[in-house]
C-alpha positions in Angstrom: 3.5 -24.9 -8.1 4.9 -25.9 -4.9 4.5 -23.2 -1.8 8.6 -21.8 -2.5 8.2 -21.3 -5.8 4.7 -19.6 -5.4 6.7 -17.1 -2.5 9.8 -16.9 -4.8 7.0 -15.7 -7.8 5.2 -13.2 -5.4 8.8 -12.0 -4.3 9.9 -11.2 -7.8 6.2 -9.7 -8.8 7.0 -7.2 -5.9 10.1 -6.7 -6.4 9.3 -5.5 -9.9 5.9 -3.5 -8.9 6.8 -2.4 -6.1 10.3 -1.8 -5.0 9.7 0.4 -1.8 8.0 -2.6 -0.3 9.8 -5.2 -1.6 13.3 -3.4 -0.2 10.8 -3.4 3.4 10.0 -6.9 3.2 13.8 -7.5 2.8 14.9 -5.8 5.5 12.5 -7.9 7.6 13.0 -11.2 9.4 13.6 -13.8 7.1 10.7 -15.5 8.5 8.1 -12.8 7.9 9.1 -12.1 4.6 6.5 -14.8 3.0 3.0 -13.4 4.5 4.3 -9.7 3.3 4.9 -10.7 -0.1 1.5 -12.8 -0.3 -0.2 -9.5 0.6 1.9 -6.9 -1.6 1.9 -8.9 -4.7 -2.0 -9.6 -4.5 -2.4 -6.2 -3.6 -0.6 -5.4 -6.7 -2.2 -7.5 -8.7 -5.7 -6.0 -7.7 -4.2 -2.2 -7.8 -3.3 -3.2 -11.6 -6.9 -4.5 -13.0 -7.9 -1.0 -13.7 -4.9 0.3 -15.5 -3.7 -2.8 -17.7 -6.8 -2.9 -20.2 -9.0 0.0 -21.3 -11.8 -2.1 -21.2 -13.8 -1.6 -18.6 -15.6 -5.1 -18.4 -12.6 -6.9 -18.5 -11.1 -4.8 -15.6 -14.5 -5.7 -13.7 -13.7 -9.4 -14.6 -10.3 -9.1 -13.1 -11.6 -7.5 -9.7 -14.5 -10.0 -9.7 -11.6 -12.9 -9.6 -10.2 -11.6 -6.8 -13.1 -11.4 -4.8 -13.6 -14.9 -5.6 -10.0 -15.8 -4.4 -11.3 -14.1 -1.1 -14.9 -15.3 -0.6 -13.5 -18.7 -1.6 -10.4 -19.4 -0.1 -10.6 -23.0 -0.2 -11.2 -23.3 -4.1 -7.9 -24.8 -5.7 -6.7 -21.7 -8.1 -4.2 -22.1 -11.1 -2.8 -19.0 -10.2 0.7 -17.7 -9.0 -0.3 -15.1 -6.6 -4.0 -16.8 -5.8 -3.0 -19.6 -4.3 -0.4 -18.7 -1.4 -3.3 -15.7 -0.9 -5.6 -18.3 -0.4 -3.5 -19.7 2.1 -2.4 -17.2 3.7 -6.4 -16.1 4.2 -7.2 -19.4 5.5 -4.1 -19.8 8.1 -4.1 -15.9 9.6 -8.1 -16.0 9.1 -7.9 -12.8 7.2 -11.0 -10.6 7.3 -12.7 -10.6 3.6 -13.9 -7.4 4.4 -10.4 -5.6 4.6 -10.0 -6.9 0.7 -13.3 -5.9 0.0 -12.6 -2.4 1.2 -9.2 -2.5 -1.2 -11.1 -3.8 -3.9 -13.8 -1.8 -4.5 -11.6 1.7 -3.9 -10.3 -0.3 -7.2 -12.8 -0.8 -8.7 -13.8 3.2 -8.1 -10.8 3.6 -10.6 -12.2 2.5 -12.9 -14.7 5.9 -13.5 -10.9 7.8 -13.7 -12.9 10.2 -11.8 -11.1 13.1 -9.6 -11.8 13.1 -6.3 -14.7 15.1 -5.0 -12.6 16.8 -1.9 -9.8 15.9 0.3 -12.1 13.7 2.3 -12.7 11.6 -0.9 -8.8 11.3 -1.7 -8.0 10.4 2.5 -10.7 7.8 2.0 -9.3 5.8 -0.7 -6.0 5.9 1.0 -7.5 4.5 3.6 -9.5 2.1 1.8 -6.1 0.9 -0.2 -3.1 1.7 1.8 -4.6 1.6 5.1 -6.8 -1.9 4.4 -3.3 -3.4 3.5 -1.4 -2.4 6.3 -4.2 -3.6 8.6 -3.9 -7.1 6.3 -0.8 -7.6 7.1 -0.3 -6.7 10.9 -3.5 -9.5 11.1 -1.3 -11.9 9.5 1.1 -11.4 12.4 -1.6 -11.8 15.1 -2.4 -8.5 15.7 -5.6 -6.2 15.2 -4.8 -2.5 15.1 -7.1 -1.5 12.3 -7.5 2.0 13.5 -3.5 2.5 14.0 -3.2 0.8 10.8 -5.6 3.4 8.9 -3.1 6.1 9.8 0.4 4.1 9.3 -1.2 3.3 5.7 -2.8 6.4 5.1 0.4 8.1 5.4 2.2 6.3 3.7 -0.3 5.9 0.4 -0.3 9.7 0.6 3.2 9.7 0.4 3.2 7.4 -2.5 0.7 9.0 -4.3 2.1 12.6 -4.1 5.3 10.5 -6.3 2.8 9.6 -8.5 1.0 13.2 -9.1 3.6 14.1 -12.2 2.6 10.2 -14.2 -0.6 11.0 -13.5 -1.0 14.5 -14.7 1.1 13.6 -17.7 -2.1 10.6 -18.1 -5.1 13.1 -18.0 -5.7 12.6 -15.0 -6.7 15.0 -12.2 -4.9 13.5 -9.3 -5.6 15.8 -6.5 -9.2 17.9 -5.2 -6.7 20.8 -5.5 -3.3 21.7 -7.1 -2.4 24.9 -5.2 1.4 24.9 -3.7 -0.1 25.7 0.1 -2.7 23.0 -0.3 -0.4 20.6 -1.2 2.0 21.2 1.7 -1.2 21.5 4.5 -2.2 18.1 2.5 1.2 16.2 3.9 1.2 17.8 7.2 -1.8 16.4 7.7 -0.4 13.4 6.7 2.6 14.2 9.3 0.1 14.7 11.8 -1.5 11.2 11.1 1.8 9.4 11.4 2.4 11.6 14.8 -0.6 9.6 15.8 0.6 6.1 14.7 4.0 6.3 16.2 2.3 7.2 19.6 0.0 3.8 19.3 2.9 2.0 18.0 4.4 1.4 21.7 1.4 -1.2 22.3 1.9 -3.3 19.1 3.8 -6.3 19.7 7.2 -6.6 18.3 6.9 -9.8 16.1 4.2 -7.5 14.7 5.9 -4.3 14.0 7.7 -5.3 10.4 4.5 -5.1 8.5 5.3 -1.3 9.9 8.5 -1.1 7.8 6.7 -0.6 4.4 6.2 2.9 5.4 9.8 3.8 6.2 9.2 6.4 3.6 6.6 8.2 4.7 8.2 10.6 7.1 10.7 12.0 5.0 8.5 12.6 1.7 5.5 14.4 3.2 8.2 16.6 5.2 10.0 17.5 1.7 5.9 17.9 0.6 5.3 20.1 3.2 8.7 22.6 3.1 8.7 22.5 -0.7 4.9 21.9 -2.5 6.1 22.9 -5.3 8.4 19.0 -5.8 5.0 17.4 -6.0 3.5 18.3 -9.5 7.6 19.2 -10.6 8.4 15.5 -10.3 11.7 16.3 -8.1 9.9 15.1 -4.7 11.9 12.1 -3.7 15.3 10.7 -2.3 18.7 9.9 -3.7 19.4 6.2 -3.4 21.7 6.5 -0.9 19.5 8.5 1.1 16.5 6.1 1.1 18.8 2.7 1.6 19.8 4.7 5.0 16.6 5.7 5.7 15.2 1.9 5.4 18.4 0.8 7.5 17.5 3.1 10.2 13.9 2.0 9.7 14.7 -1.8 10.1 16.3 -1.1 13.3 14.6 1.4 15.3 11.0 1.3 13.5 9.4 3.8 10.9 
């Protein structure tokens, strides 16, 4: 597969997966777009191992491939994704231990254990969210790993507090604690973390700051989760599509 049609395949593996941040990647520079969708549809790729069998070795199988892909960047893979990732690792000089950190909050999955507190459930957004958005400011040149932590934090929580409802509908037990007022202090906290990011944002370079626009969502959910708790296990937190196309526009032109 030539290095087009391997973009063109992450593009539409994203675009599928994840729509929030394949409308993001979009609404970045043309010439940016590749190195984001490298990153989101691995990411997506290694977010899935757990879920698609409900074997556990297999899922350990699929982990252990990408760990490979990482650790071995210069091994030729017969792989859509793998490849440009392999590229991409090997031409930005992406730190294996960023993926490593993504991986094995993965691979914690795979117990479908609840988390222990809210330090535990912070930590793996950190560990997923925040390792990506730290992958992909590095592949524009810039190290912000501590700023990154918070942009990505954020924004997981965001994303996770969508996925509460599919996940209590599953079995699962998504969140340390269930109670409307925990919920809410839960997203200003997350509030308070973006605060944080925005403020450091300023010193980030501008060629740098469209891996940023993947979290042009963040502000607005955990401020609905904060006011109204309540959306997060109804299923009714969110945005009309009109609402969040605006929201990205506004995002793509004076930053998340």
């Amino acid at each position: 597969m030539n290095a087009d049609r391997a973009i063109t395949a992450c593009a539409e593996l994203v675009q599928r997966g994840d729509l929030d941040r394949f409308l993001a990647t979009m609404a970045a520079p043309p010439p940016v777009r590749p190195a984001l969708f490298t990153l989101y549809a691995a990411n997506l790729e290694i977010a899935r191992a757990p879920w698609v069998t409900s074997e556990p070795m297999i899922a350990q199988m699929r982990l252990q491939f990408w760990r490979d892909v990482i650790a071995n960047p210069a091994s030729p893979r017969a792989h859509d994704i793998a490849a440009p990732l392999a590229l991409l690792i090997t031409e930005k000089a992406l730190p294996q231990e960023a993926f490593e950190r993504l991986i094995a909050a993965r691979e914690a999955d795979l117990a479908r254990a609840p988390f222990a507190d809210e330090a535990a459930l912070w930590a793996y957004l950190e560990d997923t969210a925040g390792s990506l958005m730290a992958l992909a400011l590095r592949a524009f040149g810039t190290c912000a790993d501590e700023m990154a932590s918070d942009w990505g934090a954020a924004q997981g929580l965001a994303n996770y507090l969508l996925a509460v409802p599919a996940l209590l509908a599953a079995g699962r037990q998504p969140l340390p604690d269930t109670r409307p007022e925990t919920i809410a202090a839960l997203a200003q906290t997350g509030l308070s973390r973006l605060a944080k990011a925005r403020a450091s944002t300023k010193s980030l370079p501008r060629a740098a700051r469209p891996a940023l626009l993947a979290a042009w969502r963040a502000g607005p959910l955990l401020r609905q989760a904060a006011r109204y708790p309540d959306r997060v296990t109804q299923g009714t937190l969110g945005q009309s599509e009109f609402t969040r196309r605006l929201t990205l526009i506004r995002a793509s032109l004076t930053g998340p």
